[in-house]
N, CA and C atoms as a LAMMPS dump frame, in Angstrom:
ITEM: TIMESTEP
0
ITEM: NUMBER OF ATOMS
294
ITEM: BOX BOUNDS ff ff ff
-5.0000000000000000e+02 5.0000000000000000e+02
-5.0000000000000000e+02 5.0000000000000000e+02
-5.0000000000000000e+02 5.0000000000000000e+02
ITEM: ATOMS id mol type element x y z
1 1 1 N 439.538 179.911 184.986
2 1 2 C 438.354 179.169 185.373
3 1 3 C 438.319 177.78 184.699
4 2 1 N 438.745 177.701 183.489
5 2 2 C 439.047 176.424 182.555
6 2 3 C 439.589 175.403 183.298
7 3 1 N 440.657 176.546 183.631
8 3 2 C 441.871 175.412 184.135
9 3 3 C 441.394 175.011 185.711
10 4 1 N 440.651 175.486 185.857
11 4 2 C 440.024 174.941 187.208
12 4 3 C 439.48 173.768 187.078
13 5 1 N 438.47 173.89 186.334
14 5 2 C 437.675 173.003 186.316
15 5 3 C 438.1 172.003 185.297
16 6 1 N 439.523 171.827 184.627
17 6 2 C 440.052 170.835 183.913
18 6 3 C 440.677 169.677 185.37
19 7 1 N 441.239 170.53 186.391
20 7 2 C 441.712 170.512 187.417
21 7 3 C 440.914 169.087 188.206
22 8 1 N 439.962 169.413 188.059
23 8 2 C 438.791 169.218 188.734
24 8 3 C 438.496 167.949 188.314
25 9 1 N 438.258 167.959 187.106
26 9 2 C 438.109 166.66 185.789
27 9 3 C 439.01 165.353 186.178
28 10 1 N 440.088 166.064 186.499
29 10 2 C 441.39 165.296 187.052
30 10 3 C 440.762 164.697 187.868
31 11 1 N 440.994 165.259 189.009
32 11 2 C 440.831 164.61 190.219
33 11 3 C 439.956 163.946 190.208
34 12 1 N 438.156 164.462 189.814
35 12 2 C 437.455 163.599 189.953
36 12 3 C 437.456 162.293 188.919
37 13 1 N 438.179 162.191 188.033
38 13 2 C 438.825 160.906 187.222
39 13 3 C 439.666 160.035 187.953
40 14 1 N 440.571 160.593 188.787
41 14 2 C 441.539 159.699 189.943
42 14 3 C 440.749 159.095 190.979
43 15 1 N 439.732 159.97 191.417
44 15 2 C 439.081 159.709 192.83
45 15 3 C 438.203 158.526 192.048
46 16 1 N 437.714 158.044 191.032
47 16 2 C 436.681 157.374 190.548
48 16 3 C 437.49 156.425 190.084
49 17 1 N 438.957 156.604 189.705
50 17 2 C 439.956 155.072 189.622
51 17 3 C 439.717 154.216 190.926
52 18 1 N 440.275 155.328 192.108
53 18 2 C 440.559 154.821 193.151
54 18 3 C 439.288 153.889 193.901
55 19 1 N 438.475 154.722 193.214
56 19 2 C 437.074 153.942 194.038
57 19 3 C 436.534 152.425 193.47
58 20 1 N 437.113 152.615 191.778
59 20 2 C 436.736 151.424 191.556
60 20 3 C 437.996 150.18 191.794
61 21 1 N 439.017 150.928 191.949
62 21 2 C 439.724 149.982 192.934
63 21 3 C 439.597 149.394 194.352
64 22 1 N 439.073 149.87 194.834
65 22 2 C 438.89 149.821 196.216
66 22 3 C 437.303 149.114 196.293
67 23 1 N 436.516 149.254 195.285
68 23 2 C 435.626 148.541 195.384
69 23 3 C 436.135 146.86 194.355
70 24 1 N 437.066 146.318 193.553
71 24 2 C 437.291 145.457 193.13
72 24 3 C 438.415 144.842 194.087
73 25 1 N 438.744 145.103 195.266
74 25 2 C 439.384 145.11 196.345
75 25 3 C 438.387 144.126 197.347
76 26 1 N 437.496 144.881 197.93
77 26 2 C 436.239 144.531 198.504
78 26 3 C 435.798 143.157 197.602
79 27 1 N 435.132 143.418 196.723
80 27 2 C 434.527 142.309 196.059
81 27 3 C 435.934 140.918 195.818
82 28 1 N 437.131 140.899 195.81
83 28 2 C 437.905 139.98 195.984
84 28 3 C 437.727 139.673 197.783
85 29 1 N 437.463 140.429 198.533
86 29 2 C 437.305 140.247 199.936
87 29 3 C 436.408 139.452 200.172
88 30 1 N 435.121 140.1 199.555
89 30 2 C 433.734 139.388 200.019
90 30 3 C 433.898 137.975 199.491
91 31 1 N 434.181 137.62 198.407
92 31 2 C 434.492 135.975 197.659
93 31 3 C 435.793 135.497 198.24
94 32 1 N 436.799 135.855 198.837
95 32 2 C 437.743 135.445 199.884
96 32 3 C 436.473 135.097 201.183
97 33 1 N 436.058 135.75 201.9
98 33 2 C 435.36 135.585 203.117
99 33 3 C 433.935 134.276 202.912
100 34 1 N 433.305 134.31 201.192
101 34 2 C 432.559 133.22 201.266
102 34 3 C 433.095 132.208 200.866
103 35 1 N 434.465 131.9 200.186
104 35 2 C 434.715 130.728 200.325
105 35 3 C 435.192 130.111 201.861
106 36 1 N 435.66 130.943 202.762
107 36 2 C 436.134 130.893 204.174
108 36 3 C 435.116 130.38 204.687
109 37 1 N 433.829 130.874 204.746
110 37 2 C 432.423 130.593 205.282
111 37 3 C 431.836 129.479 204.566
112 38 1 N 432.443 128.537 203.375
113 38 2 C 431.585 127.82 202.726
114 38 3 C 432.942 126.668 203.485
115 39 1 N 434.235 126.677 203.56
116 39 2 C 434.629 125.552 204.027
117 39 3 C 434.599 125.691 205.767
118 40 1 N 434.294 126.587 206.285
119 40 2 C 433.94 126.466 207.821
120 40 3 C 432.561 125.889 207.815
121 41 1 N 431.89 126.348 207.065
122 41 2 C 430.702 125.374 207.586
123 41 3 C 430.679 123.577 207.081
124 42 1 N 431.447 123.41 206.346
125 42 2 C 432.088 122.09 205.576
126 42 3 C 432.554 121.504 207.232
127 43 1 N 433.263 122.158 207.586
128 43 2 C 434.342 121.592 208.922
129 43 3 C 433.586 121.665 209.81
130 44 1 N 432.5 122.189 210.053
131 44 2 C 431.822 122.655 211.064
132 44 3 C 430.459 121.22 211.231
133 45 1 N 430.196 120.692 210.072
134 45 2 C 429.255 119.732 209.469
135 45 3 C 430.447 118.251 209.798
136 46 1 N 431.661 117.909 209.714
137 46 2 C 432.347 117.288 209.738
138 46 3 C 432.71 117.557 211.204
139 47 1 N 433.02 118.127 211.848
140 47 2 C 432.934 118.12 213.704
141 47 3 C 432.121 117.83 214.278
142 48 1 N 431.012 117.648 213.439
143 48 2 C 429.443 117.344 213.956
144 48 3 C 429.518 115.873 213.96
145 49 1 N 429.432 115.335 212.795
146 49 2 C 429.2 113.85 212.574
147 49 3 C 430.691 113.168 213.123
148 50 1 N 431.716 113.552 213.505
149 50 2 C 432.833 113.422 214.272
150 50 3 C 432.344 113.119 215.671
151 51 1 N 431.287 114.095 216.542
152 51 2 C 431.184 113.811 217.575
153 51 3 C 430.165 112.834 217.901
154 52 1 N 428.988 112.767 216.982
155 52 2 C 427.933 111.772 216.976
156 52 3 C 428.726 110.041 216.994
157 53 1 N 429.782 110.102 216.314
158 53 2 C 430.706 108.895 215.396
159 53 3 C 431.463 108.857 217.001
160 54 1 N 431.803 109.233 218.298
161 54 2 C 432.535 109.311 218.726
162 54 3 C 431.806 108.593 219.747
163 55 1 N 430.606 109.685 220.497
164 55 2 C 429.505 109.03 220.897
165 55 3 C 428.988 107.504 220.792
166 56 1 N 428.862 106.817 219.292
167 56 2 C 428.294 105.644 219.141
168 56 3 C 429.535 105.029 219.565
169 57 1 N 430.789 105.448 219.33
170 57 2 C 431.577 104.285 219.446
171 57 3 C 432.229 104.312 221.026
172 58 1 N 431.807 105.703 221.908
173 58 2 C 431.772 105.378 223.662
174 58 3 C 431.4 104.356 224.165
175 59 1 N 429.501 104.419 223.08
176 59 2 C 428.829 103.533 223.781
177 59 3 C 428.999 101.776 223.511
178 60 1 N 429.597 101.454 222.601
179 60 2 C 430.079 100.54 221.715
180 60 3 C 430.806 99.825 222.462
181 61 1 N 432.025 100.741 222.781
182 61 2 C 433.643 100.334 224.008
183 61 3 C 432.597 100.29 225.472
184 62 1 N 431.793 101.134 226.209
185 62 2 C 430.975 100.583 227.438
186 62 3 C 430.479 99.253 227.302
187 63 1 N 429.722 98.621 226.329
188 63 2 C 429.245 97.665 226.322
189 63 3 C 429.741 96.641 225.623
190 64 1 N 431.16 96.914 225.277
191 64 2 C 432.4 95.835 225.122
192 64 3 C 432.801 95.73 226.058
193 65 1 N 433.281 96.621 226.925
194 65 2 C 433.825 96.249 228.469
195 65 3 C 432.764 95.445 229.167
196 66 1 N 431.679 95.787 228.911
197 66 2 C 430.604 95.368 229.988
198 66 3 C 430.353 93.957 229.582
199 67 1 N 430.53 93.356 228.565
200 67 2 C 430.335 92.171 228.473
201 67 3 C 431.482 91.239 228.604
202 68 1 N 432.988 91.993 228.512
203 68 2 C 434.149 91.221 229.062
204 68 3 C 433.81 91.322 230.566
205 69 1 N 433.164 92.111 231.05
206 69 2 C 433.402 91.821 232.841
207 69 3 C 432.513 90.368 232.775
208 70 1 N 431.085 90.501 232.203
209 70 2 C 430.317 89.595 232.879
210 70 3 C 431.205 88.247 231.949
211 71 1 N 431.197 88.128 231.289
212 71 2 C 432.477 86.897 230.822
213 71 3 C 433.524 86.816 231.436
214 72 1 N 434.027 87.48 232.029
215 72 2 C 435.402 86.923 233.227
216 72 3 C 434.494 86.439 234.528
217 73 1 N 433.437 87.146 234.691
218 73 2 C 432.894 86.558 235.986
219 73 3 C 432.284 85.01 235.762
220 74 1 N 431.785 84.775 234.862
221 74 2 C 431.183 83.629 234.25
222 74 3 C 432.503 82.537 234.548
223 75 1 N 433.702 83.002 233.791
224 75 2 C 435.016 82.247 233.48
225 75 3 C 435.066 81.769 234.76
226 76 1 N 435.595 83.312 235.615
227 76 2 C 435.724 82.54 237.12
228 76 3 C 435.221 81.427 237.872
229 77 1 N 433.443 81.784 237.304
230 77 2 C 432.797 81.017 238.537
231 77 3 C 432.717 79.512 237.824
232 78 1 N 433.091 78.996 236.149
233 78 2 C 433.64 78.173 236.007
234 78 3 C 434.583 77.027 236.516
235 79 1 N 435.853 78.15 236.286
236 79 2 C 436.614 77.493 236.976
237 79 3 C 436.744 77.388 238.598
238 80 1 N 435.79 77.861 239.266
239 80 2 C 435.452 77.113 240.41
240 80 3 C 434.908 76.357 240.849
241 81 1 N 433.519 76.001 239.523
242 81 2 C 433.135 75.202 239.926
243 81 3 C 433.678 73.656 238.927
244 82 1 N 434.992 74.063 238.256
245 82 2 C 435.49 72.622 237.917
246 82 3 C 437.013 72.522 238.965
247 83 1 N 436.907 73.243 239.684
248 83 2 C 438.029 72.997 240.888
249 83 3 C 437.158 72.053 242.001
250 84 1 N 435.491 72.532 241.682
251 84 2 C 435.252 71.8 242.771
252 84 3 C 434.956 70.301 242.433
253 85 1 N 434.718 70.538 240.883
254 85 2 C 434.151 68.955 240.42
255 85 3 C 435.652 68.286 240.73
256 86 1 N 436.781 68.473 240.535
257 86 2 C 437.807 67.957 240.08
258 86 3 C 438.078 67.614 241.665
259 87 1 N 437.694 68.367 242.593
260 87 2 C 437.83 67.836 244.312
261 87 3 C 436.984 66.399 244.845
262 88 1 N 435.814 66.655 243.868
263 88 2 C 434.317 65.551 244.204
264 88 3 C 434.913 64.813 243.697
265 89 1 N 435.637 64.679 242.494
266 89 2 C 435.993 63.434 241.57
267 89 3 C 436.896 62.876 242.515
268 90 1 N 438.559 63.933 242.633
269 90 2 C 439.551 63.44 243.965
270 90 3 C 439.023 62.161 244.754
271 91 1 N 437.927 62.921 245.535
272 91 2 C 437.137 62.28 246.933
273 91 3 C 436.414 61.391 246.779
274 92 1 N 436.073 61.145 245.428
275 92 2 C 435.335 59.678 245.229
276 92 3 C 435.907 58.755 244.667
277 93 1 N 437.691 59.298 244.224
278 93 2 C 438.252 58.22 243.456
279 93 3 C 439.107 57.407 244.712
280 94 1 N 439.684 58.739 245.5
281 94 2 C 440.585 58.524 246.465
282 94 3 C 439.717 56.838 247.766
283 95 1 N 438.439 56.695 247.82
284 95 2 C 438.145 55.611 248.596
285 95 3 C 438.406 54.507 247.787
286 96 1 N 438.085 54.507 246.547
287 96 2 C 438.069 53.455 245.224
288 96 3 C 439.343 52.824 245.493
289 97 1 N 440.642 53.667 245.297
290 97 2 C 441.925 53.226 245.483
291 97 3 C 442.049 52.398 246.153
292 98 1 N 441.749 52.899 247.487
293 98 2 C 441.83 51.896 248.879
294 98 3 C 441.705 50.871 248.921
């Protein structure tokens, strides 16, 4: 009966290693998983202000383009209208000559 329950002593001494292994197992898990969760939300905060930053600078490049169009149109209608001065001038120098 001794030896039974020396038996016993055993095991339940092994089973209570094992458990506190298996629980210092876990607890390296759980502090593995919150540092995982403390730099995902890091990256997660940084994808954020990534897309806001991406956003301002869409709208930035739209209304850089948009002001090179209306400045080439400007340019153009410039230089048409010093093609035309440069025709008026032509046509008023060209009788002078004569």
């Amino acid at each position: 009966h001794e030896q039974l329950l020396k038996m016993m002593e055993e095991r339940m001494m092994d089973v209570e290693q094992k458990l506190r292994l298996v629980k210092r197992l876990l607890q390296d898990k759980v502090n593995q998983l919150k540092e995982q969760l403390a730099k995902n939300t890091k990256a997660d905060a940084m994808v954020k202000d990534l897309y806001v930053e991406n956003a301002q600078l869409l709208k930035a490049l739209e209304m850089t383009e948009q002001r090179q169009k209306t400045a080439e149109r400007k340019n153009y209608l410039l230089e048409e209208k010093i093609a035309n001065l440069n025709r008026i001038v032509k046509n008023l120098a060209s009788p002078s000559f004569n």
